[in-house]
N, C-alpha and C positions, 0 to 999 in steps of 0.2 A: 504494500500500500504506500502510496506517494502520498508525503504529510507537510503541509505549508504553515512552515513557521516566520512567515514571513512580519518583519512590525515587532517582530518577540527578539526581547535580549535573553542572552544565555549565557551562565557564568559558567564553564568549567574547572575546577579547579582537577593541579594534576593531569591539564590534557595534553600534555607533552611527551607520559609515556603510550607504551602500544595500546592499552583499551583505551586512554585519553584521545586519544588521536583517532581512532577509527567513531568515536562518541564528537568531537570536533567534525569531522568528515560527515558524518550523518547528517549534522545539523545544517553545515553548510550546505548539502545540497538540496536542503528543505529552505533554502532561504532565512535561516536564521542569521544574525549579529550574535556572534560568539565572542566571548572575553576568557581568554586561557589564562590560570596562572602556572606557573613551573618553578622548581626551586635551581635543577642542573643549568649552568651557562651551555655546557655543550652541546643540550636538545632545542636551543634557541636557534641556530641558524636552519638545519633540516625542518624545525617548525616551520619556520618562515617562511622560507621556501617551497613548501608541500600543504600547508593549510591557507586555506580561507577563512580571516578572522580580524575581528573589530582592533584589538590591544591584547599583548602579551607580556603579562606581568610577574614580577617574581614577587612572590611571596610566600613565606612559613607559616601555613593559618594552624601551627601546633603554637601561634604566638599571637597573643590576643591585639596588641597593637598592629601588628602587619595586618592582621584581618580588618579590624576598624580602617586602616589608612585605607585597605584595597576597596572595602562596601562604600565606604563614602567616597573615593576616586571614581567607580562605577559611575552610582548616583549621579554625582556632580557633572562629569561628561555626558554621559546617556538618560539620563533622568527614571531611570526604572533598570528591576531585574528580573521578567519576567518567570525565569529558571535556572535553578540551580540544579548543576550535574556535580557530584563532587566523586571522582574518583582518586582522589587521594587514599595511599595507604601503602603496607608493606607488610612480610612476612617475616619472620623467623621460626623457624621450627628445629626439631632435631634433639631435644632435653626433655629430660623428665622436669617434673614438679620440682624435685628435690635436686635436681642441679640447675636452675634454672637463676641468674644470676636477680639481684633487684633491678637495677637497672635496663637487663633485659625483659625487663618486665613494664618497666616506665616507660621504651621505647614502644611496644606495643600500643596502648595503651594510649600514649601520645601519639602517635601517628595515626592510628587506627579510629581513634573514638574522640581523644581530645579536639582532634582536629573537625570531625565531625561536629561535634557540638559547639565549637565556636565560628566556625561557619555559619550553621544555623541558627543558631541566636542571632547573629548580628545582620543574618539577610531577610530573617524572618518581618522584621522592625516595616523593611521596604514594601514586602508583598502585603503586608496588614495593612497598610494605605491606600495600597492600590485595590485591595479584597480582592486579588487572587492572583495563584501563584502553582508552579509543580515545583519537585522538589525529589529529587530522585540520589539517593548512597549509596555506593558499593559495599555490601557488605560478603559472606561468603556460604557458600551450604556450610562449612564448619562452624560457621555459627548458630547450626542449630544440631552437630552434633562431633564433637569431637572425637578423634581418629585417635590419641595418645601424641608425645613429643609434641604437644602444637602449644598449650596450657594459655600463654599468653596472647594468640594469634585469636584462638579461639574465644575466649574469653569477650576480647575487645571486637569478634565481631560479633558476638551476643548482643552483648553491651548496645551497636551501635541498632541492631532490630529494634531494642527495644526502646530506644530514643527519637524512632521512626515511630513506632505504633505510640508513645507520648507527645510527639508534632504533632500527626496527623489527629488525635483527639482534640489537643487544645487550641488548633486553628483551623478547623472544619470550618466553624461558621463564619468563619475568612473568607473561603472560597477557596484556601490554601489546598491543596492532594501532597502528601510525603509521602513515599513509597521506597524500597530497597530491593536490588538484585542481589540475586544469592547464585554465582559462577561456583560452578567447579574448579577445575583448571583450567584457567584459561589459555590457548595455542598460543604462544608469544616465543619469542625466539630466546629471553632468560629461562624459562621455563623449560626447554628442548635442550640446553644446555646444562641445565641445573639435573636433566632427568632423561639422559640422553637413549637408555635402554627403555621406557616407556611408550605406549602405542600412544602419541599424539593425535592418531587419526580419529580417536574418541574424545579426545576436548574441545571445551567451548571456544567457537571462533573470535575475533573480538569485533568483527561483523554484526553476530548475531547477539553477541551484548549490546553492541550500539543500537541495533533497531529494537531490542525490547528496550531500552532505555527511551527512545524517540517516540515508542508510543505510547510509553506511560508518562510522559510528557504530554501528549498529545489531548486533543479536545476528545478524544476518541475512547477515553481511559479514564475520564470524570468521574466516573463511578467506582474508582481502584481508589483505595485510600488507608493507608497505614498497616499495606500488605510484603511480604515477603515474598520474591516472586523467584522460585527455582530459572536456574540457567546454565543444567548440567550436561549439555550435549547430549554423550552416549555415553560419558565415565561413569 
């Protein structure tokens, strides 16, 4: 289905890596105004080069002032934010509970859910003006059931479901929809590298994340709202 976002701003955060970018590319070719943030310098010129997009900004939204500078530079340029995609986030696995450092625990945690949640609060503010808004986070099928060595992965994307199914009640009458994908493994080229003996030809494309992100997004998906939507290929 061809889905016209055309007049609609769209914040991505994080769309500089693989699912970013193929979630960037969707949008673009729906006619959307995209605003990417990215932390690496290095994914900034290949961005550039290969997407269609409003402003491409760095920021750390695991840091409450970046986040405030970045919603209000929005704002202030574009005057609204129709959607937020936020695929920010990262893994670590491979430890028990019991060897599992603190810190490696606060990087989870922070990356994964901190960041989520300051995001949202701070964009939220914008869509409640306007009374309405999507709202769409990456989270993971392991976050609704852990495999062992994941402890903190898992955890934090529990965590962030349920900070989706808490938006989506307390700004229904917004107009506002929060909603979360839950990927398997997604087919990316770290992933094929990290797991090189694995049948890739059973994980999720980062294709077929981007279009179910696009149509929960979508006017088409108004009736989806503070749901957890499997996106496990054939893994």
């Amino acid at each position: 289905m061809k889905y016209d976002f055309s007049n609609k701003l769209v914040l991505v955060t994080g769309g500089t890596g693989a699912l970013g970018r193929a979630v960037v590319d969707a949008f673009s070719a729906s006619n959307a105004l995209s605003v990417v943030t990215y932390i690496s310098d290095r994914e900034v010129e290949s961005a550039m080069a290969r997407m269609k997009i409003a402003d491409l900004i760095k920021a750390d939204i695991t840091k409450e002032d970046q986040v405030i500078k970045l919603v209000s530079g929005v704002v202030k340029k574009h005057g609204r934010i129709d959607v937020l995609v936020n695929v920010v986030g990262g893994y670590l696995g491979g430890k028990k509970v019991s060897e599992l450092e603190a810190n490696e625990w606060d990087k989870m945690m922070n990356l994964n859910l901190r960041s989520s949640f300051l995001i949202s609060k701070h964009v939220l503010p914008v869509m409640v003006r306007a009374k309405q808004g999507k709202i769409v986070h990456i989270s993971s099928r392991t976050g609704l059931k852990s495999s062992g060595h994941d402890s903190a992965y898992a955890a934090s994307k529990s965590g962030l479901i349920r900070l989706v199914e808490s938006i989506s009640e307390e700004e229904k009458e917004h107009g506002i929809n929060a909603n979360c994908v839950l990927p398997s493994i997604i087919d990316t080229d770290a992933n094929r590298k990290a797991m090189p003996n694995a049948d890739s030809s059973k994980w999720v494309k980062t294709r077929d994340v981007a279009n179910l992100v696009l149509f929960l997004c979508s006017e088409e998906a108004k009736a989806i709202n503070g749901a957890a939507i499997p996106a496990y290929g054939l893994a």
